[in-house]
N, C-alpha and C positions, 0 to 999 in steps of 0.2 A: 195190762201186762204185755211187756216186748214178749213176741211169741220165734221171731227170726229177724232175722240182718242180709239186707243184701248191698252189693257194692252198687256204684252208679252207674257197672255200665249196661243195669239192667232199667236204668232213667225212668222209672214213673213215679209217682204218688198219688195217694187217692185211693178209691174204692176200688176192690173186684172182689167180686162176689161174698166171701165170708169174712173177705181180709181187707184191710185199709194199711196202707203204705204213708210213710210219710219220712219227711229229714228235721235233722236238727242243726243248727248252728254250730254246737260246741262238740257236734259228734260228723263231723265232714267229710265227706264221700263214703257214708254210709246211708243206708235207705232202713228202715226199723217197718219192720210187720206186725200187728196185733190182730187177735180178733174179734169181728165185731158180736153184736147179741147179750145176750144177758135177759132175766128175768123179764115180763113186763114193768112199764111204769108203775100202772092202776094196782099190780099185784103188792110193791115195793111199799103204795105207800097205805096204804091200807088192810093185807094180811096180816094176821096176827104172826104167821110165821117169820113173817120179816121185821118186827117190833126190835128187835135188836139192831137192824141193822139202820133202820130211822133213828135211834138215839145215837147211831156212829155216824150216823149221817150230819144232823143237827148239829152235834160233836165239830165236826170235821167244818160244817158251815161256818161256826163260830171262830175257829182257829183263824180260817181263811180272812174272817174280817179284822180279826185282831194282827193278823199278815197284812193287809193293806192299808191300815190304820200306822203299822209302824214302817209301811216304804213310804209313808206320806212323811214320817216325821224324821227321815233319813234321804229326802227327796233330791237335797243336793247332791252329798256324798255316794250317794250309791250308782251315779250316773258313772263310776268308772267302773262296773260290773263287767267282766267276764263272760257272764255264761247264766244264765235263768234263776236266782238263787232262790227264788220263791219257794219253790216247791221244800225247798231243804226247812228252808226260816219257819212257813206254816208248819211243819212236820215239828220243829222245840215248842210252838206254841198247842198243839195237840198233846205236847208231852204234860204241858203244864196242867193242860186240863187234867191230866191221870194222879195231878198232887192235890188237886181237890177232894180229900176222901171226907168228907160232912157232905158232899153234894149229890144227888142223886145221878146216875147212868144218862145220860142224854141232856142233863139238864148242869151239871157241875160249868161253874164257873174258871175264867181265865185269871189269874191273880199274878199279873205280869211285874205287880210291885212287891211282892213276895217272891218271887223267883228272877229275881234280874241278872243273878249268876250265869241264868240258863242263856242270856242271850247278850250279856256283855263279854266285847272281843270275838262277836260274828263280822266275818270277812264277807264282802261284795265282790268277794277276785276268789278264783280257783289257782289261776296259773301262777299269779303273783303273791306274795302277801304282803302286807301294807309293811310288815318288819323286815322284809328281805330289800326294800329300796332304800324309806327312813331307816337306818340300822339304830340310832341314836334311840332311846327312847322317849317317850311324852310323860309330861312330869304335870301334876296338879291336881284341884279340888272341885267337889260338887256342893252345894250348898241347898238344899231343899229348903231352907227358911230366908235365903234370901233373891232364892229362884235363879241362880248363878251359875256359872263355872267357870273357873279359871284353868286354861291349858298354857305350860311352860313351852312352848318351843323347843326343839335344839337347834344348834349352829347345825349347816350341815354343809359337807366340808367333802368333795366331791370324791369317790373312791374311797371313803374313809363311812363318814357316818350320812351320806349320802351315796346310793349305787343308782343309778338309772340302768335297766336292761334295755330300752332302747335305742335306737340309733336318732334320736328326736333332741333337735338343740333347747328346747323352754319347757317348763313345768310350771304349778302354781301348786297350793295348798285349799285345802275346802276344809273350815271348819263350822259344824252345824248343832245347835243346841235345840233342841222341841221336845214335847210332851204326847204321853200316849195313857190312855185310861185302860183301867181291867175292863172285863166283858163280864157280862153275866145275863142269862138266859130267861128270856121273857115269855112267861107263860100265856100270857094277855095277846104278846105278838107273836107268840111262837115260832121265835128266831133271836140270834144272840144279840144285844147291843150295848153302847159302853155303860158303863157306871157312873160316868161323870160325859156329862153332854160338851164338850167343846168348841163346837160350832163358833160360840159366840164371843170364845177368848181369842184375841190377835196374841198368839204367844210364838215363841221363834225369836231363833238370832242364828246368824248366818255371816262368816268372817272367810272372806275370800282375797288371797294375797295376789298381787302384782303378777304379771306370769317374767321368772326368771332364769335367767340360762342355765340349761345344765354343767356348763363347763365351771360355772362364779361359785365362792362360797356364800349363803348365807348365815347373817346374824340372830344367834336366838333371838326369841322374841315371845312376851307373855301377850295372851290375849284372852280378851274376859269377854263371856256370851250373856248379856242379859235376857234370861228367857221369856221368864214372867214378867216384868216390868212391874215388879213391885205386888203383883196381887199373890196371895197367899193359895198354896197350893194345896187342894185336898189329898186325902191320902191314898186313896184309891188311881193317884195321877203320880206315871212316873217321868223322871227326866231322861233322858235319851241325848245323847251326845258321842257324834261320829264325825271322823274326820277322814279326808280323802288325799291323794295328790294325783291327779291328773297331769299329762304330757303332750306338749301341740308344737305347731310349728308353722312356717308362715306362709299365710293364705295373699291372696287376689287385693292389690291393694295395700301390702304391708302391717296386717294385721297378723294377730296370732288364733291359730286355729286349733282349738280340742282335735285329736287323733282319736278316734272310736275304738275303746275295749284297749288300750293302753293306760296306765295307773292300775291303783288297788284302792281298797277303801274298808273299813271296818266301824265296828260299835266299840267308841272309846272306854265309855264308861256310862253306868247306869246311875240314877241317885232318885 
């Protein structure tokens, strides 16, 4: 819990005495104070008084894994991030767990392919949004029996169905199709794990465009993500498809170079 805020030109971070100081990135020339302490460990995990808040705990474990399970399958696209969105994304998949009502307190399951509503059209930009550059919209289909997805392009036609807010001459497009399993809570490990082991499928498609001027129009264009490559998908495995546009410009050599924390990027569509 932020307990105070101080400006930088009181410059530390770190510990003193009850407090710990520190900064953020997305919060700049400000210094954030909490305090330190709490409960013992030994007490937390073993009092019966605190039996509720080990099942929130557990809880909360699970989310988080089911959180980096899906910035794995969003690993392209979400490199045009803003600002830490972690914290927000784990916090819909914590919600999820609360729609498990068959599951016990500690122990309820993530059902990410039951709830895809919850987390299609999650944005990786705070400042931007992926519709305030693209204004044109994304047109197409998910196919879960053929492990597919087709996304329509727009033209995009600069000042019109194309904005770039930067002052940066080239952009690309990222488009990225993967798979994410539900979680469910293992009594044997006593920690959350998926439902469906994936380790062992090469699944993924990844469609990354040319980098082109901001000033040109481009031509729509359909592009199709084979995800699965043909193997059939169980149902506890959902599809996951986001797309990004990144903005760069020209590096050492004549190459083109990503600009850091310029673009936006989101979760297209779920299937």
């Amino acid at each position: 819990m932020i307990m105070a805020r101080l400006n930088k030109q009181f410059g530390f971070t770190g510990g003193l005495g009850n407090v710990s100081a520190y900064s953020r990135r997305d919060m700049e020339g400000e210094v954030l104070l909490r305090m330190k302490g709490g409960p013992p460990i030994d007490k937390i995990k073993h009092s019966p008084a605190f039996a509720s808040t080990r099942r929130n705990n557990t809880e909360m474990g699970g989310a988080a894994k089911a959180c980096k399970a899906f910035r794995v399958a969003t690993r392209h696209t979400h490199l045009a991030a803003d600002y830490n969105f972690t914290p927000k994304l784990s916090g819909l998949f914590r919600l999820m767990i609360n729609e498990d009502k068959e599951g016990t307190a500690g122990e309820r399951s993530i059902y990410i392919s039951r709830n895809k509503e919850m987390v299609e059209g999650f944005s990786f930009t705070r400042n931007k949004s992926w519709e305030s550059i693209v204004v044109a919209p994304v047109y197409g289909s998910i196919s879960r029996e053929e492990g597919k997805a087709r996304l329509l392009l727009p033209a995009l036609v600069p000042g019109s169905s194309f904005r770039s807010p930067w002052q940066l001459p080239f952009y690309r497009l990222i488009l990225q199709g993967d798979v994410v399993s539900d979680y469910m809570y293992s009594e044997k490990l006593n920690h959350y794990q998926p439902m469906v082991d994936l380790s062992n499928h090469i699944w993924g498609a990844v469609h990354t465009t040319e980098w082109l001027p901001c000033s040109a129009e481009r031509a729509a264009e359909e592009v199709l993500l084979d995800i699965t490559k043909g193997e059939a998908l169980p149902d506890a495995v959902t599809l996951v498809v986001s797309v990004s546009i990144e903005f760069g410009t020209l590096a050492a050599g004549g190459s083109i170079e990503y600009k850091k924390y310029t673009g936006a990027g989101k979760v297209w569509r779920m299937g």
